[in-house]
TORBALO-374402 format. One line per field, with one value per atom (N, C-alpha, C, CB): residue number from 1; residue in three letters; atom name; x, y, z. Coordinates in Angstrom, 3 decimals. Each point is the difference from the previous one (the first is absolute). Glycine has a CB too. Layout:
BEGIN
nr: c(NUM,...)
rest: c(ala,...)
atom: c(CA,...)
px: c(X,...)
py: c(Y,...)
pz: c(Z,...)
REM end
This chain:
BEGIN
nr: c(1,1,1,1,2,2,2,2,3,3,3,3,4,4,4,4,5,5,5,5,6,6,6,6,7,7,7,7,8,8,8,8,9,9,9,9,10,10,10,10,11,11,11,11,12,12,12,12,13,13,13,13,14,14,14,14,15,15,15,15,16,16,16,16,17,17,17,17,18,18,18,18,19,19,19,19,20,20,20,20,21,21,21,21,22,22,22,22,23,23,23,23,24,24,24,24,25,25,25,25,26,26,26,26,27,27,27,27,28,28,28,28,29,29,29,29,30,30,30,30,31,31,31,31,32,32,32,32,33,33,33,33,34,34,34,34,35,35,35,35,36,36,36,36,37,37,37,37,38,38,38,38,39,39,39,39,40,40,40,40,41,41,41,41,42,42,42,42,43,43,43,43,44,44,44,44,45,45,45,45,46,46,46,46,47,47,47,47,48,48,48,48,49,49,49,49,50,50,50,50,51,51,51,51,52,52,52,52,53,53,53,53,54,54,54,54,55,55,55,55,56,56,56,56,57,57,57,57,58,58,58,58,59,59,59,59,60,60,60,60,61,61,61,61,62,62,62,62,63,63,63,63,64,64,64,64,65,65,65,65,66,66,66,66,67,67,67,67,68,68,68,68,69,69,69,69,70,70,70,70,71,71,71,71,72,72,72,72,73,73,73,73,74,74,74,74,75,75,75,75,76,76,76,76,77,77,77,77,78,78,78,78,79,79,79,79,80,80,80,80,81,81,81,81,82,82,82,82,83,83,83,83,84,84,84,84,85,85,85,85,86,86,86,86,87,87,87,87,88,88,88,88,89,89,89,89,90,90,90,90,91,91,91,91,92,92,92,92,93,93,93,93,94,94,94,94,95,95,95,95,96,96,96,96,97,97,97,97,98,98,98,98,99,99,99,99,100,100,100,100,101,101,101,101,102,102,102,102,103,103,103,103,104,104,104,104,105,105,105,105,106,106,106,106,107,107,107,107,108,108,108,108,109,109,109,109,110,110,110,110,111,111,111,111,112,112,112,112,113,113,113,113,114,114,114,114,115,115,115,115,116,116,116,116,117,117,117,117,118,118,118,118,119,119,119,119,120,120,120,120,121,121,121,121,122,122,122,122,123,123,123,123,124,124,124,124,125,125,125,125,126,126,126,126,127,127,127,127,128,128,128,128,129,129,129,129,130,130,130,130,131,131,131,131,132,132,132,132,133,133,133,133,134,134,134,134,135,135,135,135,136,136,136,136,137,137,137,137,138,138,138,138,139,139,139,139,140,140,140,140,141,141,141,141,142,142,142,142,143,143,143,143,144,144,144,144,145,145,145,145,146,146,146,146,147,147,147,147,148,148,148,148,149,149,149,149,150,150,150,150,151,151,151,151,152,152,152,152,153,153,153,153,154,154,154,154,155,155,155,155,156,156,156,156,157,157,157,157,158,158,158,158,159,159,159,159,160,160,160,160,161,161,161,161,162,162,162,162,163,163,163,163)
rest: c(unk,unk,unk,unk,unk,unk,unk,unk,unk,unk,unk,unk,unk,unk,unk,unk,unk,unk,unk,unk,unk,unk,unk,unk,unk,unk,unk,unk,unk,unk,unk,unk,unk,unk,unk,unk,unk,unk,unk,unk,unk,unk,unk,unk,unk,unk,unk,unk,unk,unk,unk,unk,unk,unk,unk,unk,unk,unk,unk,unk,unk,unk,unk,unk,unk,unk,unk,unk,unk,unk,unk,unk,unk,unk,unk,unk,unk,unk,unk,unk,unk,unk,unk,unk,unk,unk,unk,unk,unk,unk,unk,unk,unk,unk,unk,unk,unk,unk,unk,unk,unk,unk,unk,unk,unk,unk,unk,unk,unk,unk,unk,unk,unk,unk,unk,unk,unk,unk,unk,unk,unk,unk,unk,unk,unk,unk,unk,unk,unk,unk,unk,unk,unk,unk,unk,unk,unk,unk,unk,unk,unk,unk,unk,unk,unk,unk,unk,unk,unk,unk,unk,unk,unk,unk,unk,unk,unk,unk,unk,unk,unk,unk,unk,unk,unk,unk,unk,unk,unk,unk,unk,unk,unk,unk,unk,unk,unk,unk,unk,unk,unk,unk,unk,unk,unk,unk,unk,unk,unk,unk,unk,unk,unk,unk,unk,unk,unk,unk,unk,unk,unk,unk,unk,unk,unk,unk,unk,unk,unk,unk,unk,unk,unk,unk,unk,unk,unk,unk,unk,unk,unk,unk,unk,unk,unk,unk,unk,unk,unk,unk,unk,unk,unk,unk,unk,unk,unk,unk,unk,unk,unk,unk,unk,unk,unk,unk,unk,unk,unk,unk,unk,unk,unk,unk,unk,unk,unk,unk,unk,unk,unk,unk,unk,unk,unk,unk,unk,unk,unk,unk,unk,unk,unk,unk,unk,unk,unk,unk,unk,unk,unk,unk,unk,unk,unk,unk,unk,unk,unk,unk,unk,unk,unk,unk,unk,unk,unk,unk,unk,unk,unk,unk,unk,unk,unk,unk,unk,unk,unk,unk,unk,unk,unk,unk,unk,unk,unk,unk,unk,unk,unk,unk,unk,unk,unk,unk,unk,unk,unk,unk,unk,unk,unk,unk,unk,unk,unk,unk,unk,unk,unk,unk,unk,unk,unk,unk,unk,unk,unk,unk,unk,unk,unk,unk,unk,unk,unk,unk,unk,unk,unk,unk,unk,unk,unk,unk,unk,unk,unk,unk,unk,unk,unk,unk,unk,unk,unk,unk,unk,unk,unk,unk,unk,unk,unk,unk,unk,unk,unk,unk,unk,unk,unk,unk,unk,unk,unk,unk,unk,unk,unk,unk,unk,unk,unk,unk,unk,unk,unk,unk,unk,unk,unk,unk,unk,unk,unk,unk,unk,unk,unk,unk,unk,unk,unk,unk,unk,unk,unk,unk,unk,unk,unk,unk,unk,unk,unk,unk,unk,unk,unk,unk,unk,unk,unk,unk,unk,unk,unk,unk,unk,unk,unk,unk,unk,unk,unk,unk,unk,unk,unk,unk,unk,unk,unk,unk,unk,unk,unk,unk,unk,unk,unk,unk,unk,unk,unk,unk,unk,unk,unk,unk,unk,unk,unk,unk,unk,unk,unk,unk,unk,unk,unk,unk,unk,unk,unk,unk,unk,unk,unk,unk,unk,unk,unk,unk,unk,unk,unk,unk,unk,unk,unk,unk,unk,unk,unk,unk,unk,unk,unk,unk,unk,unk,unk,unk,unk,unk,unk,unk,unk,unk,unk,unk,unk,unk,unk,unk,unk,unk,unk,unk,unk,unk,unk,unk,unk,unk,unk,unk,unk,unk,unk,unk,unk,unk,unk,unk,unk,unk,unk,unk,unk,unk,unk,unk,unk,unk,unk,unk,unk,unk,unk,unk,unk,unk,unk,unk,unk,unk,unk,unk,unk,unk,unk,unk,unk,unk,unk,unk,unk,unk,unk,unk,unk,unk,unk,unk,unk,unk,unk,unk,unk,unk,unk,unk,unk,unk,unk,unk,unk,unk,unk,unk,unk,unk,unk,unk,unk,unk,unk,unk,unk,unk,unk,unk,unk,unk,unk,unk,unk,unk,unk,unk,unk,unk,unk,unk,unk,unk,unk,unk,unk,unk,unk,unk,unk,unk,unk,unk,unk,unk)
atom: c(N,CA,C,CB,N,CA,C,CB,N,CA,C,CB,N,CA,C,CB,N,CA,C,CB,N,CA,C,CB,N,CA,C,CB,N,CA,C,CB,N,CA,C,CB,N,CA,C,CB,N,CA,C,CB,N,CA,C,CB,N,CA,C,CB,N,CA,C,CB,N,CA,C,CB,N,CA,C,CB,N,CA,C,CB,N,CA,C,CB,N,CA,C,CB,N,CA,C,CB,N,CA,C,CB,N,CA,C,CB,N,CA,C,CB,N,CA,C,CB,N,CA,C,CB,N,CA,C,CB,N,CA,C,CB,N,CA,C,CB,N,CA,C,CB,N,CA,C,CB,N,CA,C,CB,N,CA,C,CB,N,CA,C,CB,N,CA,C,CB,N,CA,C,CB,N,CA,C,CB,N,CA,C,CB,N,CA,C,CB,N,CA,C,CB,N,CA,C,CB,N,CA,C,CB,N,CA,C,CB,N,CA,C,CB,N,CA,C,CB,N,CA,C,CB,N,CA,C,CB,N,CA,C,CB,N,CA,C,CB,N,CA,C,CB,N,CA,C,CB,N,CA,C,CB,N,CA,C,CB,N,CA,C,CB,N,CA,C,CB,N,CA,C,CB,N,CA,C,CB,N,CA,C,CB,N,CA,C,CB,N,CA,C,CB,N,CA,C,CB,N,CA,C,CB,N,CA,C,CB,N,CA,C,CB,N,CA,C,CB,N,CA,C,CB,N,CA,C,CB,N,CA,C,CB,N,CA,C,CB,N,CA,C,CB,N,CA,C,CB,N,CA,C,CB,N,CA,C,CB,N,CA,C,CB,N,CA,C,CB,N,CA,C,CB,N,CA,C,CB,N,CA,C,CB,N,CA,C,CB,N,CA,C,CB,N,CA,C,CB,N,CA,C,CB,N,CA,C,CB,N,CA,C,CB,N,CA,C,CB,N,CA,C,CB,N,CA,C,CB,N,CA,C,CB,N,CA,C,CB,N,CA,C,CB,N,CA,C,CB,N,CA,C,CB,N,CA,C,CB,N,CA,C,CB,N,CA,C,CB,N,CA,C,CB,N,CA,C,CB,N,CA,C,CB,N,CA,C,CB,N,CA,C,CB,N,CA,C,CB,N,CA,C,CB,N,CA,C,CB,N,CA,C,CB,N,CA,C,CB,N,CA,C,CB,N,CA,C,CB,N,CA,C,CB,N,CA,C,CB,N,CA,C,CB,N,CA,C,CB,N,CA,C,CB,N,CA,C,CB,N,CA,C,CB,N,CA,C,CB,N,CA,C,CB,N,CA,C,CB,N,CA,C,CB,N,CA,C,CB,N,CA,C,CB,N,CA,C,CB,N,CA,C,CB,N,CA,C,CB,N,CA,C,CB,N,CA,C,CB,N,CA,C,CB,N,CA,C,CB,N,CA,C,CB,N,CA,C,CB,N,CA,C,CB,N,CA,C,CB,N,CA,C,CB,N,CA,C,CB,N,CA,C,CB,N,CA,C,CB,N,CA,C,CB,N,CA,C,CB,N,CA,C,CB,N,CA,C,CB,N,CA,C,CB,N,CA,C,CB,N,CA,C,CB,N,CA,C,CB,N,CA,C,CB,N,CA,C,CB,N,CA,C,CB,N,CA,C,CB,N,CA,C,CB,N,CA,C,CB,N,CA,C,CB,N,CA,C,CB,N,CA,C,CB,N,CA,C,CB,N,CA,C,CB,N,CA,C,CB,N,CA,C,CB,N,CA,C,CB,N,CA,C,CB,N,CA,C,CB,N,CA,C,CB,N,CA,C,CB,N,CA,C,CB,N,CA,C,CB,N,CA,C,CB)
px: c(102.128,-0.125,1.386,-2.238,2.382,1.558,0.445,-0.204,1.045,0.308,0.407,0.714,-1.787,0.416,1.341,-2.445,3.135,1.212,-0.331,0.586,0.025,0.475,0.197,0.568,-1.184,0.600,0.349,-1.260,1.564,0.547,-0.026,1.923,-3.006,0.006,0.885,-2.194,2.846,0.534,-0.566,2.031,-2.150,-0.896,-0.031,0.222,0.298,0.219,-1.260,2.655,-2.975,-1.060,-1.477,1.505,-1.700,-1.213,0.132,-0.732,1.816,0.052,-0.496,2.022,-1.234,-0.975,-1.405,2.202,-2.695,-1.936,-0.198,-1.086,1.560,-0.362,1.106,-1.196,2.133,0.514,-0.629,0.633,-1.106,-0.732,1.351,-2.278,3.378,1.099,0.359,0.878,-0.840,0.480,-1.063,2.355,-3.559,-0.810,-0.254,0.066,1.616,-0.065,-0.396,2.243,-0.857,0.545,-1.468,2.804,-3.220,-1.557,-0.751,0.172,-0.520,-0.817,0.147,-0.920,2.364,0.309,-0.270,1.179,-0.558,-0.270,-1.206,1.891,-2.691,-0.838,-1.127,0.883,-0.200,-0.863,0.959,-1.314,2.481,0.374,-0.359,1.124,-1.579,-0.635,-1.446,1.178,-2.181,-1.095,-0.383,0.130,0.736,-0.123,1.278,-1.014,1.811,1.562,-0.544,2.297,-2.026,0.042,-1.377,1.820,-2.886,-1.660,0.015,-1.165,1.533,-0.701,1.192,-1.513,2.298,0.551,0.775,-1.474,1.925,1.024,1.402,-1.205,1.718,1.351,0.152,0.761,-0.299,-0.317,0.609,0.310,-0.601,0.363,0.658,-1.876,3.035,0.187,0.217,0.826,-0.885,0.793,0.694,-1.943,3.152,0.090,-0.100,1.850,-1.475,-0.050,0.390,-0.373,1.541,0.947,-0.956,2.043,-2.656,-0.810,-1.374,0.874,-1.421,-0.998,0.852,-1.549,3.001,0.915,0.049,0.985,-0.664,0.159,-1.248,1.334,-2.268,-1.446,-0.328,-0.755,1.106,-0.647,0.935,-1.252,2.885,0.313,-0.050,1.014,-2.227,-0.779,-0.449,-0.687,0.933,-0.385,-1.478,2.264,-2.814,-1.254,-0.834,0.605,-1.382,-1.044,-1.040,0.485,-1.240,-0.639,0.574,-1.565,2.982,0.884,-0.266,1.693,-1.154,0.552,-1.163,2.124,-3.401,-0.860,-0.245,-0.664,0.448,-0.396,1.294,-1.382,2.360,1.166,-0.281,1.694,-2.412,-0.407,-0.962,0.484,-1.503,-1.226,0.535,-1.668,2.706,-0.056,0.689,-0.193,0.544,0.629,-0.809,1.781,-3.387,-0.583,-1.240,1.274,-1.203,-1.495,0.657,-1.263,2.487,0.203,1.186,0.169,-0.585,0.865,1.932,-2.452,2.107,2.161,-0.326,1.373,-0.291,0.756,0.884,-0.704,0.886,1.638,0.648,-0.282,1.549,1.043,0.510,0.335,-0.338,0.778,1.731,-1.785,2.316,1.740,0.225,0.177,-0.499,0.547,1.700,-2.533,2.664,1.936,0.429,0.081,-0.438,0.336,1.475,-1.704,2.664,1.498,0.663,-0.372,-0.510,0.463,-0.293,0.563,-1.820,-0.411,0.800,-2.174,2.260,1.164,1.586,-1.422,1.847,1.561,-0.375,0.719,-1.118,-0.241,-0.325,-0.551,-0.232,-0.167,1.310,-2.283,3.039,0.719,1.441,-1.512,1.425,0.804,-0.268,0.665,-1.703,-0.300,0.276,-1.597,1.745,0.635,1.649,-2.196,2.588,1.094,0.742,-0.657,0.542,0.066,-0.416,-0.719,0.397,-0.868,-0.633,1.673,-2.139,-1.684,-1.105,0.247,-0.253,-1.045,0.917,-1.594,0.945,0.565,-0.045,-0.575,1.310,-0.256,-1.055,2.215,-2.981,-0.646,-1.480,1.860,-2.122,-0.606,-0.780,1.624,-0.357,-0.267,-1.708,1.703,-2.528,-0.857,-0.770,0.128,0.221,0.204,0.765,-0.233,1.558,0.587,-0.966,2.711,-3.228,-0.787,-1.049,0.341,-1.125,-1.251,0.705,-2.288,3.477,0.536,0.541,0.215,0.336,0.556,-1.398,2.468,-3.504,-1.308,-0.329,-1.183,0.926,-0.317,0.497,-0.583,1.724,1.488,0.265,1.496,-1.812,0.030,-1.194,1.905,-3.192,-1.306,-0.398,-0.797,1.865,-0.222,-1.011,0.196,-0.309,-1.419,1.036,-1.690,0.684,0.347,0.164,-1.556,0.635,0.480,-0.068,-1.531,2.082,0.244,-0.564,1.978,-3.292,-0.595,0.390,-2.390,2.885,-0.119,0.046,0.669,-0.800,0.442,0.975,-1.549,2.493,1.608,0.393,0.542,-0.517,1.314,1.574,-1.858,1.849,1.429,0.711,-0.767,0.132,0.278,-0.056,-0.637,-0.304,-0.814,-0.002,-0.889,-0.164,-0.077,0.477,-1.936,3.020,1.228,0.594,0.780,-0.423,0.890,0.760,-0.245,1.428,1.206,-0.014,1.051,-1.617,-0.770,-0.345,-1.086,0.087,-0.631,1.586,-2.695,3.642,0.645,1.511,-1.303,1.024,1.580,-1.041,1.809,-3.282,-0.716,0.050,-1.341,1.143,0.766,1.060,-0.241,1.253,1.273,-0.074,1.223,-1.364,-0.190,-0.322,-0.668,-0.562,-1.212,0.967,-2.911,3.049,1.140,1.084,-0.095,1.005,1.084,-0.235,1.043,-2.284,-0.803,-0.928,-0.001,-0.147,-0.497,-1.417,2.006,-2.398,-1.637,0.043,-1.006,1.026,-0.346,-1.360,1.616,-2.789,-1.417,0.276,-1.471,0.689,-0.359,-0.547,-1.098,1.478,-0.572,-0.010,0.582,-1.576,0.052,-0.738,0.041,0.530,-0.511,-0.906,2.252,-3.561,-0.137,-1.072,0.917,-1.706,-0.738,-1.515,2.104,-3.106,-1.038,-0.966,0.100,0.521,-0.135,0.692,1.081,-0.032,0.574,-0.757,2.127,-3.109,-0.572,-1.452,1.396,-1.638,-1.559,0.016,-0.431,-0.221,0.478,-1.730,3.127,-4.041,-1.565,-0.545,-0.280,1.674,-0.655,-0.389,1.427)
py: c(117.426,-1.164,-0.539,-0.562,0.155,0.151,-1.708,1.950,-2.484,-1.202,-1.061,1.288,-2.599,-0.737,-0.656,-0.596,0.740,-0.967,-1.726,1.918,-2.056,-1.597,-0.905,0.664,-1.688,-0.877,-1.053,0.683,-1.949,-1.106,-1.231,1.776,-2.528,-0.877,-1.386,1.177,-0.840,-1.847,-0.936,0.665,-2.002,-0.835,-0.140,-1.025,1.457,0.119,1.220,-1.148,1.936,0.812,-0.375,1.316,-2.091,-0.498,-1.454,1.329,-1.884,-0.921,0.593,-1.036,2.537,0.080,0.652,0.322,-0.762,0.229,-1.110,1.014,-2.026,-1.268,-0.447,-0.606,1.172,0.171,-0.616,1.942,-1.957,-0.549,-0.232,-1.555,1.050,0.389,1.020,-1.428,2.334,1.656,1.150,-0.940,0.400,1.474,1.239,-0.959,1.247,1.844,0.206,0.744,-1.504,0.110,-0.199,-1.179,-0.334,0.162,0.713,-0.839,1.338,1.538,1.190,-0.821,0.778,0.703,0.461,-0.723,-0.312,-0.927,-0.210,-1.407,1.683,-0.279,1.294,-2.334,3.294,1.404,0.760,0.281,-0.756,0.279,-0.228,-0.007,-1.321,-0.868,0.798,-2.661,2.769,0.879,1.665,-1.891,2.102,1.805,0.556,0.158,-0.524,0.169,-0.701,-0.568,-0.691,-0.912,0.193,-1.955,1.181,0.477,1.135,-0.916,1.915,1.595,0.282,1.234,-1.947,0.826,0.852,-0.352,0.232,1.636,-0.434,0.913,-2.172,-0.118,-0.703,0.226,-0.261,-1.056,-1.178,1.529,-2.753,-1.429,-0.604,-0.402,-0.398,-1.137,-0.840,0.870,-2.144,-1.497,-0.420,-0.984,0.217,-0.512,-1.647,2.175,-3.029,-1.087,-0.919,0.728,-0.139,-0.282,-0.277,1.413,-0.782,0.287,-1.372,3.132,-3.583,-1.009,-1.187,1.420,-1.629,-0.878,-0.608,1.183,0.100,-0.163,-0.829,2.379,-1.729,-0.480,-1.293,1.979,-2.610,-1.221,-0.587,0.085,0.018,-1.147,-0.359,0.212,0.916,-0.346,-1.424,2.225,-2.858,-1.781,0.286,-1.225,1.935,0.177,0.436,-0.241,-0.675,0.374,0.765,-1.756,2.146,0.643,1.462,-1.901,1.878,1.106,0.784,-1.270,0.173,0.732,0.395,-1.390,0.925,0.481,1.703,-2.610,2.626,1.575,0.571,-0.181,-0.105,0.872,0.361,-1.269,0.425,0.548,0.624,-1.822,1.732,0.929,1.098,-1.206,1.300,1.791,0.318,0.461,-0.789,0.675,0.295,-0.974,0.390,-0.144,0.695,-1.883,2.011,1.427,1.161,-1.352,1.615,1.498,0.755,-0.744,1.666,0.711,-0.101,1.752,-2.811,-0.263,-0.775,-0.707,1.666,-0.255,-0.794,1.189,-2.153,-0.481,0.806,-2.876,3.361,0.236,-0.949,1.287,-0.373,-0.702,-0.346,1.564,-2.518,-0.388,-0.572,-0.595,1.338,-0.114,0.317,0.574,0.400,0.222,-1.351,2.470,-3.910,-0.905,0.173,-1.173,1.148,0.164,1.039,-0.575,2.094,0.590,0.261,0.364,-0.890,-0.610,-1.155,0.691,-1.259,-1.651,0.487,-2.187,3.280,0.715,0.820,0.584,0.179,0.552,-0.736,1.464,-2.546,-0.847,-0.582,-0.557,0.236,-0.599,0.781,-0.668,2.385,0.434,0.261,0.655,-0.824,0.236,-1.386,1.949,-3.096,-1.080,0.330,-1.290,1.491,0.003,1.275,-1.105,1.861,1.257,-0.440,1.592,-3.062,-0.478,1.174,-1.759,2.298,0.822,-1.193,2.038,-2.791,-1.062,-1.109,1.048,-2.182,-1.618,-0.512,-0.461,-0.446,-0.406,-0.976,0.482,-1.021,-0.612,0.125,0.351,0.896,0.891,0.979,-0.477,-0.235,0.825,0.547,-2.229,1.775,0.407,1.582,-2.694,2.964,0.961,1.294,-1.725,1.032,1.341,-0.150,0.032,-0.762,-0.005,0.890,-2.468,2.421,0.914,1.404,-1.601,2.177,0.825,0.778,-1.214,0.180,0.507,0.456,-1.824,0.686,0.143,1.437,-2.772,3.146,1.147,1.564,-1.842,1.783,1.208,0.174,-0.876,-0.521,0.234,-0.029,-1.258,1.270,0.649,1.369,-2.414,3.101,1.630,-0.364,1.607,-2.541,-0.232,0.929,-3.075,3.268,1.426,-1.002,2.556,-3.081,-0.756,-1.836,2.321,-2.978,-1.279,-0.025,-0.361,-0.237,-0.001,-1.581,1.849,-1.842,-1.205,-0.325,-0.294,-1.209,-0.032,-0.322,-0.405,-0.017,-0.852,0.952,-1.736,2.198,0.898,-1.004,1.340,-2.081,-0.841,0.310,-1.650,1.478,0.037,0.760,-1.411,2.600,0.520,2.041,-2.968,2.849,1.287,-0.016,0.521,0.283,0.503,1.256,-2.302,3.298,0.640,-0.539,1.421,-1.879,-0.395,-0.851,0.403,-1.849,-0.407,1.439,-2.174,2.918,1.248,0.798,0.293,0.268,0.535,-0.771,1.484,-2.604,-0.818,-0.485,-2.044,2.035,-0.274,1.469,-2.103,2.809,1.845,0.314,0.317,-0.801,-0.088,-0.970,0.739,-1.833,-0.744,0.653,-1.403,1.731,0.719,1.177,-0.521,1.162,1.233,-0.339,1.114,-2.038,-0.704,-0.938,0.236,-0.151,-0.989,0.970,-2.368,3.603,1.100,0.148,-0.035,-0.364,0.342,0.773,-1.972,2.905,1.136,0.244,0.904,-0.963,0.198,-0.435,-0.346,1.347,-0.255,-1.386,2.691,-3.711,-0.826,-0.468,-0.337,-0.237,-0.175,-1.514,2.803,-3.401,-1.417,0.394,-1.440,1.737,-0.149,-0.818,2.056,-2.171,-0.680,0.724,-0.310,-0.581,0.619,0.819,-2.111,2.001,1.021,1.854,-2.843,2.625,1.448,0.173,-0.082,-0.095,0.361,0.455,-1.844,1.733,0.212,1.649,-2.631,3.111,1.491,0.372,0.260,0.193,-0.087,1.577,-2.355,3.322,1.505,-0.051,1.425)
pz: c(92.272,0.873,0.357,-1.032,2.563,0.467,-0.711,2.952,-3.393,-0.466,1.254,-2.292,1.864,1.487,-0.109,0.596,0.604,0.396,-0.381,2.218,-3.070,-0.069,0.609,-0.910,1.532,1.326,-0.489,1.695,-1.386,-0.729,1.627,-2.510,2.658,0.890,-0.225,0.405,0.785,0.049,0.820,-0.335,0.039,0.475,1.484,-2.076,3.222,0.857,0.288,-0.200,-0.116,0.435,0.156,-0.925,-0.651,0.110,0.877,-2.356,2.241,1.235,1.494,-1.351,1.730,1.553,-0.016,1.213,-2.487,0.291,0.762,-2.287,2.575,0.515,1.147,-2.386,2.741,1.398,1.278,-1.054,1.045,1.353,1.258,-1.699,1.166,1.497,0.368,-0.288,-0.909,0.025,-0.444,-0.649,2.039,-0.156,-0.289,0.722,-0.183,-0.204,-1.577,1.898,-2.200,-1.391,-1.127,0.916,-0.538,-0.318,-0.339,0.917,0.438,-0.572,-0.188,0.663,-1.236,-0.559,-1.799,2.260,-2.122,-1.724,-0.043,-0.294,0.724,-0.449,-0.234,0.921,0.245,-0.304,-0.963,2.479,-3.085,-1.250,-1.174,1.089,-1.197,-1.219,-0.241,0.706,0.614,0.029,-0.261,1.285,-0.734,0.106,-0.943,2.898,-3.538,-1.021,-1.560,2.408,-2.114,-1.411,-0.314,0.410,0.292,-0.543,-0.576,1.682,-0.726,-0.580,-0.880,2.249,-3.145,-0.806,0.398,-0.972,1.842,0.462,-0.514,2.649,-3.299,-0.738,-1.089,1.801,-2.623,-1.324,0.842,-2.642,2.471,0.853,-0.921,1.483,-1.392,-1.017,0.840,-1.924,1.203,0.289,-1.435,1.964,-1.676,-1.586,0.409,-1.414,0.302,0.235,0.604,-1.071,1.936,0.943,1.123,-0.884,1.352,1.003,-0.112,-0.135,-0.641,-0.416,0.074,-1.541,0.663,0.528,1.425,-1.597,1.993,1.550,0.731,-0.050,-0.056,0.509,-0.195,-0.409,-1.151,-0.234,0.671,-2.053,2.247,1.221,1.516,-1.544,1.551,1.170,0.174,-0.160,1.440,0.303,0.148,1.543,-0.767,-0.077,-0.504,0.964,-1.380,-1.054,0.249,-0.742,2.129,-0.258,0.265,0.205,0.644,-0.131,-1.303,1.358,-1.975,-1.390,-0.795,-0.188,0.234,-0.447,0.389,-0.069,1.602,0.484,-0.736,2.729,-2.502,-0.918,-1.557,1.490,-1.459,-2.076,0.031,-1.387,2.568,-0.132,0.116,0.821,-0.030,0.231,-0.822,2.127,-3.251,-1.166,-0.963,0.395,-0.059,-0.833,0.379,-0.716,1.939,0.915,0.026,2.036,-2.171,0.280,-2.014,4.208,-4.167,-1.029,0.066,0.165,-1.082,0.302,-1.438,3.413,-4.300,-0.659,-0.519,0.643,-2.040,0.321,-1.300,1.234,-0.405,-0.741,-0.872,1.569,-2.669,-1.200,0.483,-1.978,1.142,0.611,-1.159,2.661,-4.093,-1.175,-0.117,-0.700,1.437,0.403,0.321,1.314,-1.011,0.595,0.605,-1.406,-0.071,-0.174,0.991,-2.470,2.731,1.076,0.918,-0.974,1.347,1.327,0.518,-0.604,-0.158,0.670,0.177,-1.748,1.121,-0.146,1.620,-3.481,3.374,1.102,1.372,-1.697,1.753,1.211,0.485,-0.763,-0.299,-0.372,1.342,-3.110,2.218,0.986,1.402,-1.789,2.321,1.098,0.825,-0.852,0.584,0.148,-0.070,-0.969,-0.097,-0.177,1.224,-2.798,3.222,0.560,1.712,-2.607,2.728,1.539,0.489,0.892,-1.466,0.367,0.511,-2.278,1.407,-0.296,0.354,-1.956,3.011,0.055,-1.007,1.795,-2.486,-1.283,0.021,-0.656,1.422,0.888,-0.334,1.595,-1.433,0.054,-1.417,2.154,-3.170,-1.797,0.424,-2.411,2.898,-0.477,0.549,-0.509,1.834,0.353,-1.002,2.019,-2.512,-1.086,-1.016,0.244,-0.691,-1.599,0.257,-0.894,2.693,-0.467,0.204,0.821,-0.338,0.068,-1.486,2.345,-2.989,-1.274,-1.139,0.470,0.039,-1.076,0.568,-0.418,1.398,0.339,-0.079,0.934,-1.392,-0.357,-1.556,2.231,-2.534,-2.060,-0.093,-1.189,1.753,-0.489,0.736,-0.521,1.017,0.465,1.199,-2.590,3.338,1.047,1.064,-0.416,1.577,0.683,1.328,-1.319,1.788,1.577,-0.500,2.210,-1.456,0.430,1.311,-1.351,1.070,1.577,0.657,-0.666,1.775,0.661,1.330,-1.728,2.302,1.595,0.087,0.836,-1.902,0.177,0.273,-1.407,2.837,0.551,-0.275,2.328,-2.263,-0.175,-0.921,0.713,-1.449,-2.047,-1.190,0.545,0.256,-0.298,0.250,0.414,0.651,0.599,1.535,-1.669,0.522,1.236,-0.316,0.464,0.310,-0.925,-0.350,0.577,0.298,-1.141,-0.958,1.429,-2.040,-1.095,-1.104,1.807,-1.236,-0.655,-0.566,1.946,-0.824,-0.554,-1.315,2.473,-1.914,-0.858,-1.961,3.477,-3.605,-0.872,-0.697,1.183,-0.776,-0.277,-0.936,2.285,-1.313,-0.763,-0.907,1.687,-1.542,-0.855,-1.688,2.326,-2.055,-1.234,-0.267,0.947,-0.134,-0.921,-1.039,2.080,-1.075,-0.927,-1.079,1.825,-2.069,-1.103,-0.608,1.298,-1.321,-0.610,-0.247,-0.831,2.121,0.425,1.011,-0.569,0.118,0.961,0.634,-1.282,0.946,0.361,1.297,-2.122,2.934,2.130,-0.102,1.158,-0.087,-0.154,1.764,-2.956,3.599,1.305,0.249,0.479,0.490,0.632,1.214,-0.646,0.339,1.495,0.647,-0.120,0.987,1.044,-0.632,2.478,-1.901,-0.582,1.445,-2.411,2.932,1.577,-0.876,2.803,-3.232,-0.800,-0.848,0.155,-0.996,-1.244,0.889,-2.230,3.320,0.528,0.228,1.448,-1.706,0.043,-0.207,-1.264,2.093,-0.239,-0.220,1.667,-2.219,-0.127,-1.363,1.668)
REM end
């Protein structure tokens, strides 16, 4: 049995199930969440970063649909017992302006995701996020910090693949 790829959502994804300004993107995410995450075709995580994020949602009934869907579909949370080198590592990706410092929280789900061997960083933050160059300077980064394992940022439009 072939071993599933690892994904690792940042709150920004399950944020465009509910898009309503950005349709495409919408239903996109959303025939990902259905036909990908439902059927099991990748192991899913969130860690706690990600629920963080959600509860400082102003809206309440926002933030509610945001917890349901962590809670109707198969997703995971990653453990972040490494705390110490998850926070060293975010740390350099700040330090290195990969990451706005602004922003820490963007490197944290990045670093949580590289010291737990997870395989993609799915998201819509093209800004911050999924880009190549972001993708490639987080690379170097992880090499010169001696994580070697493939590791990729990408969009959840790249992970749809229906063979």
């Amino acid at each position: 049995m072939e071993e599933l790829f690892k994904i690792y959502l940042d709150t920004s994804v399950i944020n465009f199930l509910f898009a309503d300004d950005a349709p495409e993107k919408k239903e996109i995410t959303i025939d990902f969440f259905d036909n990908f995450i439902n059927k099991n075709r990748y192991q899913t995580y969130i860690s706690g970063l990600v629920i963080e994020e959600i509860q400082q949602t102003k809206n309440t009934d926002k933030r509610k649909l945001l917890m349901d869907v962590i809670e109707r579909y198969p997703i995971d949370f990653i453990t972040t017992e490494k705390t110490e080198e998850i926070e060293c590592l975010a740390n350099k990706y700040i330090e290195e302006k990969i990451i706005p410092e602004k922003k820490f929280m963007d490197a944290y789900h990045i670093a949580v995701c590289v010291v737990n061997g997870i395989d993609y960083l799915v998201s819509w933050n093209y800004k911050h996020l999924a880009n190549v160059l972001k993708e490639r300077q987080v690379k170097m980064t992880n090499i010169s910090n001696n994580y070697f394992k493939e590791f990729r940022i990408l969009t959840p439009i790249e992970l749809i693949n229906y063979e």
